[in-house]
C-alpha positions as YAML, in Angstrom:
chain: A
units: angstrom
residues:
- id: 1
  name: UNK
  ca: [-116.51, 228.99, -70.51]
- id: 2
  name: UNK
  ca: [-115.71, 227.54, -66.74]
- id: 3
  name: UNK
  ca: [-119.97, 228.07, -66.38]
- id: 4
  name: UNK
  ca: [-121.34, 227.06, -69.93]
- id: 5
  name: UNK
  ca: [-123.60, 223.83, -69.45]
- id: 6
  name: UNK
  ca: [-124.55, 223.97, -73.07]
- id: 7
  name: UNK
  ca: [-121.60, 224.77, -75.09]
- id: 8
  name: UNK
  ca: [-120.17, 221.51, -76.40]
- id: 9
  name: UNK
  ca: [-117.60, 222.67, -79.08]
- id: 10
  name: UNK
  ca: [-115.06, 226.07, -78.80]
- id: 11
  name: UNK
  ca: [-113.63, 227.28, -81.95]
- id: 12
  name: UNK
  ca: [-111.06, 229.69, -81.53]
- id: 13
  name: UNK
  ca: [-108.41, 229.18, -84.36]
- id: 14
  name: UNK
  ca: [-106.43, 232.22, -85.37]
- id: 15
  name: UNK
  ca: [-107.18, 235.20, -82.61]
- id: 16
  name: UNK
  ca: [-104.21, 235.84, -82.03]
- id: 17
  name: UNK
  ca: [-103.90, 234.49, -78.88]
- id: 18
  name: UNK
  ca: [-100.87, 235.17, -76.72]
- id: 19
  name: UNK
  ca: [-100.19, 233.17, -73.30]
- id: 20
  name: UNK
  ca: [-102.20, 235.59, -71.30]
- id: 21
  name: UNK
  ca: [-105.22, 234.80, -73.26]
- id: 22
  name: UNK
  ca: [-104.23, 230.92, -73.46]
- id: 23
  name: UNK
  ca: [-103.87, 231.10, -69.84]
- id: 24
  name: UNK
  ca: [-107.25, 232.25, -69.10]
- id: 25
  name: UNK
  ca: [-108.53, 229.46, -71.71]
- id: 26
  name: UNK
  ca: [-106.91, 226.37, -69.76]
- id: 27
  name: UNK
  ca: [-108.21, 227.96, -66.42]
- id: 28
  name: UNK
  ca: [-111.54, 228.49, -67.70]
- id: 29
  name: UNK
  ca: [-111.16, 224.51, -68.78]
- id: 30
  name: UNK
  ca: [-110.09, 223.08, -65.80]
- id: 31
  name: UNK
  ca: [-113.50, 223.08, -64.07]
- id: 32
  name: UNK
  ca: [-115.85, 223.24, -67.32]
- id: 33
  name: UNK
  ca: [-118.26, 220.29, -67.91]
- id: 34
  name: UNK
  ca: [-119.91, 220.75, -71.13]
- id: 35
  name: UNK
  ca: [-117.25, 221.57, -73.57]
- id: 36
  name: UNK
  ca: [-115.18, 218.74, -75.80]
- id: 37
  name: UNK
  ca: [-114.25, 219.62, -78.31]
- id: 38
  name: UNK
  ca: [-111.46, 222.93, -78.13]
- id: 39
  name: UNK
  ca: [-109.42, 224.47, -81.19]
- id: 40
  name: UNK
  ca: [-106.88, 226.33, -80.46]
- id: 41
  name: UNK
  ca: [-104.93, 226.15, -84.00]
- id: 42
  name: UNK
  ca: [-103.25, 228.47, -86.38]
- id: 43
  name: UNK
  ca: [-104.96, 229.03, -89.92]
- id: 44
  name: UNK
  ca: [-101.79, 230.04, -92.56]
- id: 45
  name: UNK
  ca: [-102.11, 233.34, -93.04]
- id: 46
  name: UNK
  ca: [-104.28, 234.26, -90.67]
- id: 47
  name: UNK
  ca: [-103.66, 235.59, -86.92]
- id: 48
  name: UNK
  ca: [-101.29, 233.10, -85.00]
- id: 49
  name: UNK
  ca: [-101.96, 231.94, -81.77]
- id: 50
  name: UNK
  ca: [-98.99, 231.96, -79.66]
- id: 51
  name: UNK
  ca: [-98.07, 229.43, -76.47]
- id: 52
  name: UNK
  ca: [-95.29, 229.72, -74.77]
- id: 53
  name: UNK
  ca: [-93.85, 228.63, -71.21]
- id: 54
  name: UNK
  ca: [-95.74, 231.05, -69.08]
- id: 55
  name: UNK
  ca: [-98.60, 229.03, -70.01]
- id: 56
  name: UNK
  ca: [-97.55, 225.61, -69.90]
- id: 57
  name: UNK
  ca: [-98.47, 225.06, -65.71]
- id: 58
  name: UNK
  ca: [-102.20, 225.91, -66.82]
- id: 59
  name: UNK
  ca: [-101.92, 223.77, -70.34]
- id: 60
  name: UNK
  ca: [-100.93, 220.59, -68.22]
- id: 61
  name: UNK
  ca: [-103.19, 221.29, -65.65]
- id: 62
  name: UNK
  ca: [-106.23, 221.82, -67.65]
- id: 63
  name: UNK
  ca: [-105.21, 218.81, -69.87]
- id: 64
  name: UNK
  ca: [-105.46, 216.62, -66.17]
- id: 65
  name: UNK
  ca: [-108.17, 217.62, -64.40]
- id: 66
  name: UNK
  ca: [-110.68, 218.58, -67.48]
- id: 67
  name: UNK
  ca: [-112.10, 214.88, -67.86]
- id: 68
  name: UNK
  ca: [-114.75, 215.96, -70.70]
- id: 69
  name: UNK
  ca: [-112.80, 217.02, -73.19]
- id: 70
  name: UNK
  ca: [-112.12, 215.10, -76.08]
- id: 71
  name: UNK
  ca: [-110.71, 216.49, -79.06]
- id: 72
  name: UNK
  ca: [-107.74, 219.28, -78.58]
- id: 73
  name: UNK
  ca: [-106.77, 221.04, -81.79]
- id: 74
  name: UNK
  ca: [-103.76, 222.60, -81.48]
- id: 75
  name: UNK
  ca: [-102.28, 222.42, -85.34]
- id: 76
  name: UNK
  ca: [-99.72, 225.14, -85.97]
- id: 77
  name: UNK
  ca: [-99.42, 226.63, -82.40]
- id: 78
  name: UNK
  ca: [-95.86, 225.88, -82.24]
- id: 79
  name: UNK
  ca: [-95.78, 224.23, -78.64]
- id: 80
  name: UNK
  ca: [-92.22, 223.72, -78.34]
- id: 81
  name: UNK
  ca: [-90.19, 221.17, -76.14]
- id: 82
  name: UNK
  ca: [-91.98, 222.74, -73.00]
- id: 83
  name: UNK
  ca: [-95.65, 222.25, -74.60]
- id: 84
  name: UNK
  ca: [-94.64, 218.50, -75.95]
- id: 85
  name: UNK
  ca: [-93.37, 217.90, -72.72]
- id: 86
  name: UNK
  ca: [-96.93, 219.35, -70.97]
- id: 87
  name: UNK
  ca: [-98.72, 217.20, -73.30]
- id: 88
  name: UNK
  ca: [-97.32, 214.37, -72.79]
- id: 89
  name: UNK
  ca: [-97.22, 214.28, -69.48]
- id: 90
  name: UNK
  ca: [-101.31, 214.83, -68.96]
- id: 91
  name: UNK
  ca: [-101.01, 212.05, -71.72]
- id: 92
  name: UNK
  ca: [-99.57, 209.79, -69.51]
- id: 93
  name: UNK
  ca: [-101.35, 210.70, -66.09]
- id: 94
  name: UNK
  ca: [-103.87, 207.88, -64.93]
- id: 95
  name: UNK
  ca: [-102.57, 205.36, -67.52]
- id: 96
  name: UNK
  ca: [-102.80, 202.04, -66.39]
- id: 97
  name: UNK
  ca: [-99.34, 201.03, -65.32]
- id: 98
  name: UNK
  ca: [-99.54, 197.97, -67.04]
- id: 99
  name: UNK
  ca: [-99.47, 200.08, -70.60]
- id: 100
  name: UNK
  ca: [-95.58, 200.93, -71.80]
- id: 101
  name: UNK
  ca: [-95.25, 203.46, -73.34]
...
């Protein structure tokens, strides 16, 4: 993923993921170029992906520095205070400081 020039779209809904494997993900994201379009989601009834805080340093930093990526699908990952917070934050990084929020 962190050395793909041609993969544009990552699909990875429902495998189970725990942070470890979410972890490597946002790494893998930080420097990637090509990708930009990531899903990350939960299908009902299917294997969950699971986040939790040991991976919400990587989630924020990937969602910073990773300026290619456009669409983040995270439906029914359950991200928690810590993962809203994460979010929102990365959200909010290099807004014009004119913008309110």
């Amino acid at each position: 993923v962190s050395r793909s020039k041609s993969l544009v779209s990552l699909n990875l809904a429902s495998n189970d993921l725990s942070s470890v494997g979410f972890n490597s993900i946002f790494e893998a994201m930080v420097t990637n170029e090509s990708i930009i379009s990531l899903n990350l989601s939960t299908v009902e009834g299917v294997n969950r992906n699971r986040m939790s805080k040991k991976c919400m340093q990587s989630f924020n930093r990937m969602l910073i520095q990773n300026k290619f990526m456009t669409t983040l699908i995270l439906y029914g990952v359950n991200l928690g205070n810590n993962g809203m917070t994460a979010l929102c934050r990365a959200l909010l990084t290099g807004l014009d400081e004119s913008i309110e929020v």
